[in-house]
N, C-alpha and C positions, 0 to 999 in steps of 0.2 A: 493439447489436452486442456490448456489452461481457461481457449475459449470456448469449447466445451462445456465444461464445470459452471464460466461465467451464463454462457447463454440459459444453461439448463435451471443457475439460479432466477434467470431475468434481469442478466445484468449484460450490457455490450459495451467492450471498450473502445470506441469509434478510433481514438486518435482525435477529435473533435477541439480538445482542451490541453493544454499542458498538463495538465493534471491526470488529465488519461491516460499521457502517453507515458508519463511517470510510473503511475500503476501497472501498465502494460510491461515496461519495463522489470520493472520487480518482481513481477508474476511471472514471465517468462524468462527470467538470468539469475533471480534469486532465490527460488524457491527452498534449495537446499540451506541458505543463511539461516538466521534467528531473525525475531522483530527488531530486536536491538542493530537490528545492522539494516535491516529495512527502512528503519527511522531517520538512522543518520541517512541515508541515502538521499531517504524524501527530504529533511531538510536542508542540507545541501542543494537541491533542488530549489530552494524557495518556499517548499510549502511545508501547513503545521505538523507539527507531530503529530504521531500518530498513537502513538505511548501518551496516555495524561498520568501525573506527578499521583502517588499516591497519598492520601489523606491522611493521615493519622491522627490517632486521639476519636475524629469525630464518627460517628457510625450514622 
């Protein structure tokens, strides 16, 4: 379903990149997690978060 959803956005996760295959991964074994567990995932992985640190104070 997941590639589906992606193709139908215009998005294909080839497998091409580590990076794709990461996402592939959490898209299809994590779907039911939160971001917070998606994140530690990806960076465990090597790559950046995916959560950015919220601001406060500035608007």
């Amino acid at each position: 379903m997941n590639d589906h959803l992606m193709h139908k956005a215009g998005h294909m996760l080839d497998g091409d990149t580590d990076e794709e295959i990461v996402f592939d991964i959490v898209l299809s074994t994590m779907y039911a997690d939160t971001i917070d567990k998606w994140d530690e995932f990806v960076q465990e992985q090597g790559l950046p978060a995916l959560l950015r640190e919220k601001k406060t104070g500035v608007k």
